[in-house]
KOLDRENKOL-114998 format. One record per residue (C-alpha): residue number from 1; residue in one letter; y, z, x. Coordinates in Angstrom, 3 decimals, padded with zeros to 6 digits, always signed. Each point is the difference from the previous one (the first is absolute). Example, Ala and Ser with C-alpha at 12.3 -4.5 7.8 and 13.67 -1.06 7.14 Angstrom:
BEGIN
> 1;A;-004.500;+007.800;+012.300
> 2;S;+003.440;-000.660;+001.370
END
This chain:
BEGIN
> 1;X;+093.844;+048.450;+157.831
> 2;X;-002.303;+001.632;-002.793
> 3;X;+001.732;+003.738;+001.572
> 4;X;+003.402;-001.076;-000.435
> 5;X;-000.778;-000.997;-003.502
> 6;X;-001.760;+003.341;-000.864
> 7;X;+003.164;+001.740;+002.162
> 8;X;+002.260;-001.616;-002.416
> 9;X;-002.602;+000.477;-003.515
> 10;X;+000.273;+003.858;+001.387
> 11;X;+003.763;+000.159;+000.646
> 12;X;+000.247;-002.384;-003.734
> 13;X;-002.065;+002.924;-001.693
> 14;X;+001.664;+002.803;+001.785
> 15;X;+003.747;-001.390;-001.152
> 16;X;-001.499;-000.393;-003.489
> 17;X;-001.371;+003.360;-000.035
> 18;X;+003.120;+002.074;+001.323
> 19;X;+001.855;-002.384;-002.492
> 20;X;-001.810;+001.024;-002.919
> 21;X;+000.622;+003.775;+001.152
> 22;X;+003.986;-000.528;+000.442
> 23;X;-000.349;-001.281;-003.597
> 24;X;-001.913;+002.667;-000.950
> 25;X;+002.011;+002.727;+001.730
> 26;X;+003.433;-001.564;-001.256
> 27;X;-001.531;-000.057;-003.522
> 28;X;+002.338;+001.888;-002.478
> 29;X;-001.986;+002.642;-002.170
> 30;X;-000.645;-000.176;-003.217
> 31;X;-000.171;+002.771;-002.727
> 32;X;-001.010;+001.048;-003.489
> 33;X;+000.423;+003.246;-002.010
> 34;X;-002.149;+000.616;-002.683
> 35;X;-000.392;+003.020;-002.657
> 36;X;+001.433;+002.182;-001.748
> 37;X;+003.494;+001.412;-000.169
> 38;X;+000.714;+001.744;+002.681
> 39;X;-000.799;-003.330;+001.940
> 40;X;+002.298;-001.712;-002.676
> 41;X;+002.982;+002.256;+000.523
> 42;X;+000.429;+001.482;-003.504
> 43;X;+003.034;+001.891;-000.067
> 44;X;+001.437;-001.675;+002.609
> 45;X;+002.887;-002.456;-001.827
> 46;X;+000.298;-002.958;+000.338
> 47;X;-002.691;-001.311;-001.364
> 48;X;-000.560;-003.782;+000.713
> 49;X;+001.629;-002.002;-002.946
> 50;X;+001.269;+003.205;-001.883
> 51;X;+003.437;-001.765;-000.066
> 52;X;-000.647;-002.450;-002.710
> 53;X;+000.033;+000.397;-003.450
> 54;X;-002.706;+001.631;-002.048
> 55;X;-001.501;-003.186;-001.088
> 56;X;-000.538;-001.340;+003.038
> 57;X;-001.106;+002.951;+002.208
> 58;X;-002.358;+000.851;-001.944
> 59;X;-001.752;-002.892;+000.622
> 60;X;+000.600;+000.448;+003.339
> 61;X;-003.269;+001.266;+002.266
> 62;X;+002.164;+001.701;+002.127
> 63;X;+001.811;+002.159;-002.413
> 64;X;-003.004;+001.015;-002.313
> 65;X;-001.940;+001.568;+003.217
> 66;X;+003.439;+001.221;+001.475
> 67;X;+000.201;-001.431;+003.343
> 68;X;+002.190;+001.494;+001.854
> 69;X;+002.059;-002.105;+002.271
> 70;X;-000.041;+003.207;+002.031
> 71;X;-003.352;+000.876;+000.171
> 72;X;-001.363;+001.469;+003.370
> 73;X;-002.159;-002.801;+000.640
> 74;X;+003.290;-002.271;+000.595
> 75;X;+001.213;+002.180;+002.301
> 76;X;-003.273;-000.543;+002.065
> 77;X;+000.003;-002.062;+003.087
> 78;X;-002.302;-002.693;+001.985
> 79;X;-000.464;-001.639;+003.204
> 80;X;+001.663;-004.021;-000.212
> 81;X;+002.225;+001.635;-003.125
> 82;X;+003.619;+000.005;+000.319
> 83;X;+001.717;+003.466;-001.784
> 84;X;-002.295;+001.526;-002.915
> 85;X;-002.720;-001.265;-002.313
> 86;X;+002.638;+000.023;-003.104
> 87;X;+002.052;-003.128;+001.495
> 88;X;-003.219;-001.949;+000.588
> 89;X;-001.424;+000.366;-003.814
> 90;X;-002.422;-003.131;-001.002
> 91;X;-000.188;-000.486;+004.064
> 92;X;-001.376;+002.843;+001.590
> 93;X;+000.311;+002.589;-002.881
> 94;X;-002.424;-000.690;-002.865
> 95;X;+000.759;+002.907;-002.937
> 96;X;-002.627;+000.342;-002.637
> 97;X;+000.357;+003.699;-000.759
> 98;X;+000.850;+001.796;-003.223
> 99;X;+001.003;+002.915;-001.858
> 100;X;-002.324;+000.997;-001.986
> 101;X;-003.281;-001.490;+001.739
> 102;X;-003.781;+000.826;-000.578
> 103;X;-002.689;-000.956;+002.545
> 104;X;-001.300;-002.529;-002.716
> 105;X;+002.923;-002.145;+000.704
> 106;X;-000.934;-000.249;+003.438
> 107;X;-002.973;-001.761;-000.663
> 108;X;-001.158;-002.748;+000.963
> 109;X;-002.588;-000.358;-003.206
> 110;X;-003.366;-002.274;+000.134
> 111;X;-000.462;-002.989;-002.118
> 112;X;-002.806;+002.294;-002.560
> 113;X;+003.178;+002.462;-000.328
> 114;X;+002.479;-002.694;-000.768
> 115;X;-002.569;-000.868;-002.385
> 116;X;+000.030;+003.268;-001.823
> 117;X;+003.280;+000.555;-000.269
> 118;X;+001.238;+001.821;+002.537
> 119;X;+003.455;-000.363;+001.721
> 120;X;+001.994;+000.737;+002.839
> 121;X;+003.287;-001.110;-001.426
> 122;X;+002.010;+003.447;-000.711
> 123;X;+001.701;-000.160;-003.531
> 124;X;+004.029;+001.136;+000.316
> 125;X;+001.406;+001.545;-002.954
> 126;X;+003.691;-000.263;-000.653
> 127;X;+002.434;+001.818;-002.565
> 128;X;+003.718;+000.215;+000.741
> 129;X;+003.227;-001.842;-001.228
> 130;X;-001.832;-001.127;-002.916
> 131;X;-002.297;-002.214;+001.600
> 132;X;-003.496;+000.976;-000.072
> 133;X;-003.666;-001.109;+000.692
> 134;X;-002.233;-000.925;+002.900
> 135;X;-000.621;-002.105;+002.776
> 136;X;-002.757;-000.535;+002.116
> 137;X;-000.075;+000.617;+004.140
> 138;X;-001.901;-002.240;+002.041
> 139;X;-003.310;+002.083;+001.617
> 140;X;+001.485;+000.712;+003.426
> 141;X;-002.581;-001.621;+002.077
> 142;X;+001.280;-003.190;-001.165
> 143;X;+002.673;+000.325;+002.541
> 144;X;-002.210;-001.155;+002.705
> 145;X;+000.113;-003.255;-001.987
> 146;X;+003.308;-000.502;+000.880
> 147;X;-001.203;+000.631;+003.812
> 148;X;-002.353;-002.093;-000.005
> 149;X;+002.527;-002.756;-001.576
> 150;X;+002.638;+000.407;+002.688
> 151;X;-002.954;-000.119;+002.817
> 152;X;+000.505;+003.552;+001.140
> 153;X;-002.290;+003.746;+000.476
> 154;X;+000.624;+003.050;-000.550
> 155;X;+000.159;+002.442;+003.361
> 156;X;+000.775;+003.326;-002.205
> 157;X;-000.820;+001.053;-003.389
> 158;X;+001.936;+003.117;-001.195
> 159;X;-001.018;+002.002;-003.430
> 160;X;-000.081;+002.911;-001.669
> 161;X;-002.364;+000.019;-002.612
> 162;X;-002.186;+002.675;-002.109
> 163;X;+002.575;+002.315;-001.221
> 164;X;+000.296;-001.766;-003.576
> 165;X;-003.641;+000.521;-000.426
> 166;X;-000.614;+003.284;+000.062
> 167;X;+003.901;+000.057;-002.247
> 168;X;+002.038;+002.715;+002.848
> 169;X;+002.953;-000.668;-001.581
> 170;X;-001.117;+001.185;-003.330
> 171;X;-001.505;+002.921;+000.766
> 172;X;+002.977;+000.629;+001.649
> 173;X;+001.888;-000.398;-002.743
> 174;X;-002.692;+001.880;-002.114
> 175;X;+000.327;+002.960;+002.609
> 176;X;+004.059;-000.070;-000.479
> 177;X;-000.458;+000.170;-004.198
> 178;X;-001.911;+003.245;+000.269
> 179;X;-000.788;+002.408;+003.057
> 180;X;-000.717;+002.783;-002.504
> 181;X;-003.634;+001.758;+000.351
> 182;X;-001.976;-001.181;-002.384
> 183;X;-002.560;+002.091;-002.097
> 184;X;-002.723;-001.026;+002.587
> 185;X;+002.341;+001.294;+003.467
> 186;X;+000.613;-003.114;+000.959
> 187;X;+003.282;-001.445;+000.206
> 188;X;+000.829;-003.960;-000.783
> 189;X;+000.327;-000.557;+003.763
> 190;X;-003.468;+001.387;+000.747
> 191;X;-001.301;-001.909;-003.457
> 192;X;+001.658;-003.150;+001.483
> 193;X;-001.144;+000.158;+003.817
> 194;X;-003.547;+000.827;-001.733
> 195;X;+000.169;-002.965;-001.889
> 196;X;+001.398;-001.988;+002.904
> 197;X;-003.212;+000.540;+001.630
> 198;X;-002.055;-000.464;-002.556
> 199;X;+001.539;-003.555;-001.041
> 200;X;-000.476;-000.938;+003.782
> 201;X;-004.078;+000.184;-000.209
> 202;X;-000.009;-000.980;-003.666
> 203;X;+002.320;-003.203;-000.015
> 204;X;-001.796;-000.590;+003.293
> 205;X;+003.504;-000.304;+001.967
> 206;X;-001.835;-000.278;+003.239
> 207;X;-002.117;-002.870;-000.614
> 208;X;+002.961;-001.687;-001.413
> 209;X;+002.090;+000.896;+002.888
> 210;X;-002.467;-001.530;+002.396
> 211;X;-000.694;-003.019;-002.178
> 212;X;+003.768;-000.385;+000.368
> 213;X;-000.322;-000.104;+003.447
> 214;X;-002.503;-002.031;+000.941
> 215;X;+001.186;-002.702;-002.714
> 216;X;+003.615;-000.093;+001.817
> 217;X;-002.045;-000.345;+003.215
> 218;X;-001.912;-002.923;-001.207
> 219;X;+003.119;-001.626;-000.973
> 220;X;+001.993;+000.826;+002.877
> 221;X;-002.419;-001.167;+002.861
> 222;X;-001.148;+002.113;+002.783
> 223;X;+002.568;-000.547;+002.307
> 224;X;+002.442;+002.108;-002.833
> 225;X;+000.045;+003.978;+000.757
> 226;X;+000.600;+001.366;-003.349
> 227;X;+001.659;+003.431;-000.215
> 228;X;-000.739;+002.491;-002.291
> 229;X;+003.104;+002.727;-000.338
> 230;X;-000.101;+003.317;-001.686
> 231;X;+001.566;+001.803;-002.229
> 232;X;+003.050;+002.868;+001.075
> 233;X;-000.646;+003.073;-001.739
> 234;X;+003.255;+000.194;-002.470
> 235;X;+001.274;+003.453;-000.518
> 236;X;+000.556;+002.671;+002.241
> 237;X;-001.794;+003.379;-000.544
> 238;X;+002.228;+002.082;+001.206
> 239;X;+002.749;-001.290;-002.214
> 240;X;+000.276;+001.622;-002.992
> 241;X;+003.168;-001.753;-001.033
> 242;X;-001.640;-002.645;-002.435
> 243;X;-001.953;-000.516;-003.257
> 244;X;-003.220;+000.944;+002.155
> 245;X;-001.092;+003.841;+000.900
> 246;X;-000.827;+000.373;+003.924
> 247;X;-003.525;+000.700;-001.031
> 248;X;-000.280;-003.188;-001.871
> 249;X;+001.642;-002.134;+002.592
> 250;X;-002.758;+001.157;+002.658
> 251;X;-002.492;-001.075;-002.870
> 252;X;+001.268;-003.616;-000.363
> 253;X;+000.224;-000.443;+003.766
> 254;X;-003.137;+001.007;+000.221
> 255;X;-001.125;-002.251;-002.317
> 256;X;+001.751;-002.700;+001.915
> 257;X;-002.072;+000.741;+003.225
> 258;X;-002.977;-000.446;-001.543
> 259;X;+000.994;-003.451;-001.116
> 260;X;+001.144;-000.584;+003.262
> 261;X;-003.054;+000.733;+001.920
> 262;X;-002.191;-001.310;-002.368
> 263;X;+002.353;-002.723;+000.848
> 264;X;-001.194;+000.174;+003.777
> 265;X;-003.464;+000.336;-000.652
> 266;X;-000.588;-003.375;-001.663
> 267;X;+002.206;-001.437;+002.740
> 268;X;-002.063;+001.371;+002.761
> 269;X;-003.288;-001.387;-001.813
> 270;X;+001.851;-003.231;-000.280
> 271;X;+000.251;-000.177;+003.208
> 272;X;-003.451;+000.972;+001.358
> 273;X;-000.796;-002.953;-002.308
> 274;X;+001.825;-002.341;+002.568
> 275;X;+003.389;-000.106;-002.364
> 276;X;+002.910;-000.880;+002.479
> 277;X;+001.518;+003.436;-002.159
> 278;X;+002.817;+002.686;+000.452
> 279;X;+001.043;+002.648;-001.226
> 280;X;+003.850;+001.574;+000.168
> 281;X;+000.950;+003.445;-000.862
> 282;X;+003.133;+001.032;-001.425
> 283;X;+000.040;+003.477;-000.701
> 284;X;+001.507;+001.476;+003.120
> 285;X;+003.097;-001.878;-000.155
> 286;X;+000.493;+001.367;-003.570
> 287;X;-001.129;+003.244;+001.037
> 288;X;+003.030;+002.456;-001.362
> 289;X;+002.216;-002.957;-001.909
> 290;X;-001.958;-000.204;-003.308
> 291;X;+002.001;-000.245;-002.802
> 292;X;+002.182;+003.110;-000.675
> 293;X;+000.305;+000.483;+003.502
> 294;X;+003.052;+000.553;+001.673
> 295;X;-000.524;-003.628;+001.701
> 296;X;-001.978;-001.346;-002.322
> 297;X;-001.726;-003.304;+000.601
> 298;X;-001.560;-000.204;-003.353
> 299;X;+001.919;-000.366;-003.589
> 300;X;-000.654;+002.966;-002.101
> 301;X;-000.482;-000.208;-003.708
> 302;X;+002.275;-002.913;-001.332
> 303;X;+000.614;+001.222;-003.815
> 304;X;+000.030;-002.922;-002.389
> 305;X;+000.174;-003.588;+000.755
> 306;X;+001.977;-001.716;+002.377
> 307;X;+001.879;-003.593;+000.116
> 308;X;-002.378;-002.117;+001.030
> 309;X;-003.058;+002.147;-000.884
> 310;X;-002.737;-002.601;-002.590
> 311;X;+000.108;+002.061;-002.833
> 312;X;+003.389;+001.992;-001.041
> 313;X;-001.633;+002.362;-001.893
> 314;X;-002.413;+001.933;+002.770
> 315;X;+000.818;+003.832;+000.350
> 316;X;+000.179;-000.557;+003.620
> 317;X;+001.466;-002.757;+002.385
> 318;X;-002.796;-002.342;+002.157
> 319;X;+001.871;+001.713;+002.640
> 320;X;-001.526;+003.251;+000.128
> 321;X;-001.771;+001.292;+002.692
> 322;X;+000.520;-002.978;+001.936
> 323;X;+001.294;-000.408;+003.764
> 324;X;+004.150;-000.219;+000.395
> 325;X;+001.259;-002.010;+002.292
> 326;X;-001.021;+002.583;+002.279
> 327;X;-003.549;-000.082;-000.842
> 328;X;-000.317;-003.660;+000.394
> 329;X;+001.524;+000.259;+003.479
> 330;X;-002.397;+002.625;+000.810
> 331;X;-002.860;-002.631;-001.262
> 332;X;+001.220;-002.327;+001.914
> 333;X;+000.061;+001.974;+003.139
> 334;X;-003.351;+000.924;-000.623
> 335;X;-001.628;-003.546;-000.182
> 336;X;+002.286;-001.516;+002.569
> 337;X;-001.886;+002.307;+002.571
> 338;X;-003.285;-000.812;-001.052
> 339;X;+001.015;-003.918;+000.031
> 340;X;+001.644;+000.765;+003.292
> 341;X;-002.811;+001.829;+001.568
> 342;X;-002.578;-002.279;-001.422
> 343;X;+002.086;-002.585;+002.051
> 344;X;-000.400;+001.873;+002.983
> 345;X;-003.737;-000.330;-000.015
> 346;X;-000.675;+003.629;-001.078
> 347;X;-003.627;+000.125;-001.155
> 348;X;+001.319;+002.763;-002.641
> 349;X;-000.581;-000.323;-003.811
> 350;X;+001.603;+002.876;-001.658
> 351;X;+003.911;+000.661;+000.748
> 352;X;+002.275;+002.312;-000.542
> 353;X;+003.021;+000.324;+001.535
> 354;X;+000.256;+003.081;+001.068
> 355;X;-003.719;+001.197;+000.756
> 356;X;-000.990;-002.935;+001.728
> 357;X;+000.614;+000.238;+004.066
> 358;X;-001.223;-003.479;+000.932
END
């Protein structure tokens, strides 16, 4: 009598068990994007809620850090999710990032820094169609409050993050104003890529990049792989049919893969640190379509403001230098095989799509 009734406990716990698993394997994924703009989609209209009149939009979240409602990280898929990410938002697609975002509003700040001042929200300035002023964006950690409110984890993390720090974009734009030698040799691209590297040691970029990621981790949970993605490089130096010289495109893309490994450096250390960490390269997708290419998967230079730009008096549109349609398709593709590989089992933390033979 006493072995039936531990036959049947066994076969009881065994039924539980490979229960629990069917739940678990039938369990639809959950996601959430985090960053800066090229995780937002700037560039890439429509914007969530850019429909409605001025007054109200710009009060709208959505609008102010110009989420696209095409962004590559909709187009991403997971196991237990019907179609793409983008038709499951506020289900299985969590969207936090933003044009425009620094490390510091990433983080997830201690009581003593509260205390002192110090804030993660990220302060949106708006000027267009007479209406002007400024509205406040929620730090983006706070979206795993609205997990934890609807009872669900995070399996993925996406973000790119950094590039605001160390300002790319203007000294970009500072290389385009002037590529004349100065009195001292040195050209406003070299000036700008030296002061790239210099603002990356002296702001400290790299602690604040890992800071970023270890806060996201703590706030994700360990069972959450978050995914660090580069950075393309955005011209092409061969092309010398732009605002840029060849000589100063080679500079800036340079410049970019230093970022970018820099990039893969504090992800690797992550990671010997026991952070469940990843890290997904872009740049040979975009090899040969930066912008002024003949397939160009990049915007080049957008002169002067555009429609739904925040302030209708900037010399150049948001746009700029941002992924086309193209570009984000090329992200996608990118991240969907590290998701899809990481699904696999493969035991692999950097990716990129076409160097990786796994």
């Amino acid at each position: 009598m006493k072995k039936i009734f531990l036959l049947i406990a066994c076969l009881f716990v065994l039924v539980s068990c490979c229960g629990a698993a069917a739940e678990e394997a039938g369990k639809a994924g959950v996601l959430v994007a985090l960053g800066d703009s090229y995780t937002s989609g700037e560039g890439l209209e429509p914007y969530f809620g850019q429909d409605a009149p001025m007054g109200e939009k710009c009060k709208n979240p959505d609008w102010l850090a110009h989420r696209s409602e095409v962004c590559w990280p909709g187009m991403l898929k997971l196991p237990g999710v019907e179609g793409t990410l983008a038709e499951h938002r506020g289900e299985n697609f969590f969207f936090a990032a933003a044009s425009g975002a620094m490390t510091v509003h990433l983080f997830q700040l201690s009581e003593e820094e509260k205390a002192n001042g110090q804030s993660a929200e990220f302060e949106k300035v708006y000027n267009r169609d007479g209406v002007s002023g400024a509205e406040m964006l929620a730090p983006q950690l706070s979206i795993f409050d609205e997990l934890d409110a609807k009872g669900l984890k995070a399996d993925y993390v996406v973000m790119t993050i950094g590039g605001n720090d160390v300002d790319f974009q203007g000294i970009i734009m500072m290389s385009l104003m002037g590529q004349t030698r100065l009195l001292e040799g040195e050209t406003n691209v070299d000036k700008g890529i030296t002061l790239l590297e210099q603002q990356y040691e002296a702001k400290q970029v790299r602690e604040k990049i890992k800071r970023v990621f270890y806060d996201t981790a703590s706030r994700a949970g360990e069972q959450a792989v978050l995914l660090v993605v580069g950075y393309p490089c955005p011209l092409v130096d061969e092309n010398a049919l732009s605002f840029f010289s060849k000589e100063s495109a080679a500079i800036m893309n340079e410049a970019n893969q230093f970022f970018c490994m820099n990039l893969i450096r504090i992800v690797d250390e992550c990671r010997t640190e026991g952070m469940n960490i990843c890290y997904v390269g872009v740049s040979h997708v975009f090899d040969g379509h930066g912008a002024y290419s003949e397939d160009p998967y990049i915007n080049p230079i957008v002169l002067l403001a555009q429609k739904q730009d925040l302030d209708s008096t900037a010399l150049a549109g948001s746009a700029s230098l941002h992924p086309n349609q193209k570009g984000a398709e090329a992200y996608a593709q990118c991240v969907q095989y590290a998701i899809d590989r990481l699904e696999a089992g493969t035991e692999r933390y950097i990716f990129d799509y076409f160097t990786n033979d796994d």
